[in-house]
N, C-alpha and C positions, 0 to 999 in steps of 0.2 A: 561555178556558181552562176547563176540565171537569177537574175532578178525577174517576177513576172509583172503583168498587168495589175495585179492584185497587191495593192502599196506594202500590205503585210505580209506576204507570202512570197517566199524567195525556193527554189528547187538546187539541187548540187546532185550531180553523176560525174562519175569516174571511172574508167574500162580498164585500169589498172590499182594493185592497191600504192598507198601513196605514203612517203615517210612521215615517221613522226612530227608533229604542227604544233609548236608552243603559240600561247596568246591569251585573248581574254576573254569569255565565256558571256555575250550579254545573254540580257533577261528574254527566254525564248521557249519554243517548243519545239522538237526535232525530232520528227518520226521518219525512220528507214521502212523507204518500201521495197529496198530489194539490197541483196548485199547485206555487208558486216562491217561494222566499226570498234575500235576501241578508247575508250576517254580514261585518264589519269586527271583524279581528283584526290589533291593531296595527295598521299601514300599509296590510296586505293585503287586499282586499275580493273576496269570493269568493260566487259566486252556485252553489245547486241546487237538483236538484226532485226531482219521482220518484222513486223509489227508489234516492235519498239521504241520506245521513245527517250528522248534525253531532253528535261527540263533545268533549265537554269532561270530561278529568281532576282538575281541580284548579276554584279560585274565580278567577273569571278575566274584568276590566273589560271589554266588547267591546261592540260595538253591533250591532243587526240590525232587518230591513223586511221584511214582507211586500208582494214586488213583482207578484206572479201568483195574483190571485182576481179570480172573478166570481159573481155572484147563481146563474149557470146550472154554476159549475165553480168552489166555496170551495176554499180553501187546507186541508187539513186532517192535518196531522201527530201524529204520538205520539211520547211523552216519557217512558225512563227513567230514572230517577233510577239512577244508578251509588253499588258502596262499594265503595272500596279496598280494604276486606278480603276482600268475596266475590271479587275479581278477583285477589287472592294467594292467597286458595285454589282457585281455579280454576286456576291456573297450575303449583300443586303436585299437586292431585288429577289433573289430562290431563294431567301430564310435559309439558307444553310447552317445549320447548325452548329457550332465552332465551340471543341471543349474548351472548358474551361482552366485544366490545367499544361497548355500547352508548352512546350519546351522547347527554346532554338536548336536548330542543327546546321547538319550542312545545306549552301545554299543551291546545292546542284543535288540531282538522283536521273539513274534510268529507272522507266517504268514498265508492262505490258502493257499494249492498248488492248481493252475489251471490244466485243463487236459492236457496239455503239458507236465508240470513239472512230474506230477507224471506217466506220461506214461516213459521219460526220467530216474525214477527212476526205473522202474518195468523195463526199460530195464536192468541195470545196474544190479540190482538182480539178472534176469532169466544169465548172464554172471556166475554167481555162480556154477551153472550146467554144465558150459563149461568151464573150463581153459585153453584151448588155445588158444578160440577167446576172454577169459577176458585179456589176455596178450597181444593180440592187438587192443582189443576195449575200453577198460576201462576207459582209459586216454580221449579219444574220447569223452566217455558218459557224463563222468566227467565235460568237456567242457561244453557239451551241460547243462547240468546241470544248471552250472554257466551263461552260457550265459540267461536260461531260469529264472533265480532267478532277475539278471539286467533287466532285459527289461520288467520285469513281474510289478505290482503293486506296490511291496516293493522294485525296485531297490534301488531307493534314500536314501534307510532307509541303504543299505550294505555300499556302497558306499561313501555314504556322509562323515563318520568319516575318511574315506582312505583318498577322493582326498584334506579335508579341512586339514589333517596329514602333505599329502604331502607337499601342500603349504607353511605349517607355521610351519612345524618340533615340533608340538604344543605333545599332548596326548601321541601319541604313542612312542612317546622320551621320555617321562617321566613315563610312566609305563614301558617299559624295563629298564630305570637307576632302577626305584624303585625292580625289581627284579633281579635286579644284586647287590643290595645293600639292601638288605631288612633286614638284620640281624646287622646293624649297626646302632648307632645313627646320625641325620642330621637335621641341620636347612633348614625349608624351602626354604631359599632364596638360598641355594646350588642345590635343588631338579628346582626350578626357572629357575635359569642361566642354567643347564642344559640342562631343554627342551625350551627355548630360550625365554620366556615369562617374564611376570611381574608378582609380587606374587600374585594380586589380578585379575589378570588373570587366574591363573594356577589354582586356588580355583574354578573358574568359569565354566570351561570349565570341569573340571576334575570331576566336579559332574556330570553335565549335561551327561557326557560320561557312568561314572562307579555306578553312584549312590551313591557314598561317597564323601569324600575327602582324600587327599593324604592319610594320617596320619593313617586314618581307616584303606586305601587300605593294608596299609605297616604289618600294626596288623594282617588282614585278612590272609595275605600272610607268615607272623610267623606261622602263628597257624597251617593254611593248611600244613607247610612244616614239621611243628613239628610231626603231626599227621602223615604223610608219613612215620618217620623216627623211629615213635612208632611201626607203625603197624610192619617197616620190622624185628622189633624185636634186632636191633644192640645198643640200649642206652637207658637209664631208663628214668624218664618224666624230672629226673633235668638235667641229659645231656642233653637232645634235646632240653629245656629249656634255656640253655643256648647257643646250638650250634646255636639255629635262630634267639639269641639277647637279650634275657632276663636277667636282673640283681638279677631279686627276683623270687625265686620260686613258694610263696604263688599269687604275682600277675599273673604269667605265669597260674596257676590252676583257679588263678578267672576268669579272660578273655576267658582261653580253657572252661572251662564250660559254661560263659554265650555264648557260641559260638556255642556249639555241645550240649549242654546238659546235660553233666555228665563230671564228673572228668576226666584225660588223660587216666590211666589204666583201669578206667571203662568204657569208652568210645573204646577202642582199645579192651578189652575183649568183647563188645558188637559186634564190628564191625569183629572180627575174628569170632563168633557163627552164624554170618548172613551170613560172607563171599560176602558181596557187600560194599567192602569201592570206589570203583570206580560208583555208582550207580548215580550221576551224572553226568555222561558221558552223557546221551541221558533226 
């Protein structure tokens, strides 16, 4: 993973393919420009390459593998970071039209990029080579980008879980409480009145969106944080165990493994030797 010069745009190559990578999915845009990948969403396991893309709206548990590299032909993709707000004022400044009977889904999809999009991205690259016009074209590209992802095929699919959010203050209220509180215990109907719904609502919509339900999402989101707090090497697996909410140690090891794999320290010893704990980024 490369961070560039360009504060939103991050690049990832790999010359080999790479194991499976649990973690959490932020809000981004991830087109492979060379190479193959695979993501696990929910249930669904979905393979692309080329001039494809993988958009995630929201934070979002998934898993993914780089299955297509070689020495002679790396994997090499780029990664926008998305914001909800640039994408609701894109949607008000180009009058995009937005039906009216829209319906939540999931908050993740791969897409094809047409030749627009991806000529929009190859510009945005070759800026890499120039730093003083990525300093004032960037942000531009970027737009164009966005504006190119809305009006393309998949808009509805970006969009839908924003404008149906904004309406009814539904999902996306209730996944930032759930990570701002994810290390504590909570009755449903607290997590409910929150994001303003009914609890047999909240269960409804909150699959359809993340692929689980609350409860999972919240475990997901332990586990993930625990492992963050491993790798950076400052607390042993019962601390961090306990630091994102855990009462029993033995449960925190059976969940972290049936989750990653392997035990916590074995799992962080793995992932220090590979030196890609962020390889779900793209």
């Amino acid at each position: 993973m490369i961070q560039t010069d360009i504060p939103f745009l991050s690049l990832i190559s790999s010359r080999q393919p790479t194991e499976l990578s649990r973690g959490m999915l932020q809000p981004s845009f991830c087109m492979v420009m060379q190479g193959h990948k695979k993501i696990q969403l929910g249930e669904e396991t979905i393979h692309y390459g080329p001039g494809e893309y993988l958009i995630s709206t929201i934070d979002m548990p998934a898993a993914g593998q780089i299955i297509g590299a070689t020495e002679a032909a790396p994997y090499l993709g780029a990664r926008i970071e998305l914001d909800t707000r640039e994408i609701a004022a894109i949607l008000i400044e180009a009058k995009i039209s937005v039906p009216a009977n829209l319906k939540s889904g999931l908050g993740a999809f791969v897409g094809k990029a047409d030749d627009e999009l991806q000529e929009a991205v190859r510009k945005l690259l070759r800026l890499l080579d120039k730093p003083r016009d990525a300093a004032f074209l960037a942000d531009s590209l970027k737009r164009e980008i966005l504006y190119r992802l809305l009006t393309g095929e998949n808009g509805h699919l970006i969009y839908r879980n924003l404008v149906i959010d904004r309406q009814q203050l539904g999902i996306g209220k209730a996944i930032e409480w759930l990570k701002q509180n994810f290390a504590r215990h909570f009755q449903i109907e607290e997590l409910a009145k929150a994001a303003n719904m009914s609890v047999s609502s909240l269960h409804h919509k909150f699959k359809a969106v993340t692929a689980m339900g609350p409860l999972q999402y919240q475990k997901q989101l332990r586990l993930n944080e625990a492992r963050k707090l491993l790798l950076s090497g400052s607390m042993d697996a019962s601390t961090a165990a306990y630091q994102v909410g855990y009462e029993s140690q033995s449960q925190f090891s059976r969940e972290y493994r049936r989750l990653f794999g392997a035990p916590p320290m074995q799992d962080v010893k793995s992932l220090r030797t590979r030196m890609e704990p962020d390889a779900l980024q793209i």
